[in-house]
LUMTI-524313 format. One record per residue (C-alpha): residue in one letter; x, y, z negated. Coordinates in steps of 0.25 Angstrom, whole numbers, plus 5000, padded with zeros to 4 digits. Layout:
N
aXYZ;...
***
This chain:
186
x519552484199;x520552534187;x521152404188;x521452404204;x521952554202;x523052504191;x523352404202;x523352484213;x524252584205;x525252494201;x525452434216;x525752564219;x526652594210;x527552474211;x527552504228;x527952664226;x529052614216;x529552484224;x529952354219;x531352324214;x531752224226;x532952124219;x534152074226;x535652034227;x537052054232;x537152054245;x535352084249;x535052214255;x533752294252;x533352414260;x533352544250;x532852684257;x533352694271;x534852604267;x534852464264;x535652414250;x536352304246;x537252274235;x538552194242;x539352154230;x539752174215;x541152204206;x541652224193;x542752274187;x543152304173;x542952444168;x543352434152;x542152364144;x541352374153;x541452324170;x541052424181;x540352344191;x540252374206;x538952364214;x539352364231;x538252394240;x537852454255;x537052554255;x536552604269;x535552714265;x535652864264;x536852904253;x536553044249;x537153164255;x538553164259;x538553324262;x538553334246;x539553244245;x538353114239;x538253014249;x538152884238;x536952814239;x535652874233;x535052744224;x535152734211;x535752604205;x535752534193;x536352394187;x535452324177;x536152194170;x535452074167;x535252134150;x534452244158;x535552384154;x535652464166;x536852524171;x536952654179;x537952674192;x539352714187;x540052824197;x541652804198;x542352914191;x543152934205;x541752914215;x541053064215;x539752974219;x539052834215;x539152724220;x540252734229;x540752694242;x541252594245;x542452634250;x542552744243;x542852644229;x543852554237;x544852664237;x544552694222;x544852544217;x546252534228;x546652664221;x546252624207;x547052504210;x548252564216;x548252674204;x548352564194;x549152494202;x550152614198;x550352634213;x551252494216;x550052414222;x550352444237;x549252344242;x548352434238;x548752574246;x548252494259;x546852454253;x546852614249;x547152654263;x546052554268;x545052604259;x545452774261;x545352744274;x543952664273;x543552784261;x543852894272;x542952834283;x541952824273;x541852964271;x542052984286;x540852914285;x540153004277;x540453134283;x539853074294;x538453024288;x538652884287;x538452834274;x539252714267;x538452594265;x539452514254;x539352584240;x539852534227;x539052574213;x539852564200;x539152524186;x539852514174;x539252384165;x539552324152;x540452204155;x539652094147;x538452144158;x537852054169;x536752024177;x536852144186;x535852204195;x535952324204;x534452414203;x534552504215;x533352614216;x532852624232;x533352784234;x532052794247;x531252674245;x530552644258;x529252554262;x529552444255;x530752454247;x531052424234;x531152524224;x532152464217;x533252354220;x533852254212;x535152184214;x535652074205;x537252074205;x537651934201;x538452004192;
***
């Protein structure tokens, strides 16, 4: 009888916590009422060490946008393959984490143009496009629909690799992981 309780017990624990369900680029998983994917991976260099970017859609609930929050409410993490974890990074010009899409296209035109001294005209148009796309997202917003393509910033050691993506279920429904695991290919 003691034995099928321990049995009993630990079933229900492992269903009450969920299973961490693993997948790649590009594979969709239903998380709380939104699906998830992650789209695509980028680096660039940032000193010693590389800033890696994560793009994924998220179509699920992204806080509240009267308070000026609407990012999306899981919590991430980037293991590498020696097992150090990495915590999300928030851009020093982003009040939120992750970020819009759109909203980091205009930042890297803008970076660009800055260091550019001002001369790269090329890039005023690609600044326009993306005001314009920036300023339908908050249109968007005020109207309570929700952006989908989010971008999460980590800062890693450069000499890291083997990547993956541990993204916590924010309302884990029926039969949902608890956990999801990406591997990056990076």
């Amino acid at each position: 009888m003691g034995r099928t309780l321990l049995i009993v017990g630990a079933l229900l624990a492992v269903s009450c916590t969920g299973t961490r369900s693993k997948l790649r680029v590009g594979e969709t998983t239903a998380l709380g009422s939104g699906e998830f994917y992650v789209s695509y991976t980028d680096a660039r260099s940032a000193g010693t060490d590389v800033e890696l970017l994560v793009y994924f859609h998220w179509t699920g609930p992204t806080g509240d946008v009267l308070k000026g929050f609407f990012a999306p409410t899981m919590k991430m993490t980037l293991l590498d393959r020696e097992g150090n974890s990495y915590s999300p990074l928030r851009p020093s010009w982003s009040p939120i984490q992750p970020v819009p899409e759109e909203a980091y296209a205009i930042m890297r035109d803008y970076e660009l143009y800055q260091e550019s001294g001002g001369q790269d005209r090329s890039l005023e148009a690609s600044m326009e496009v993306n005001a314009s796309r920036l300023h339908r997202l908050e249109e968007d917003v005020k109207a309570g629909r929700n952006p989908i393509r989010w971008i999460q910033f980590f800062k890693v050691p450069s000499d890291s690799s083997g990547f993956s993506l541990i993204v916590e279920n924010p309302d884990r429904q029926g039969k949902q992981p608890g956990t999801v695991e990406v591997s990056l290919g990076r």
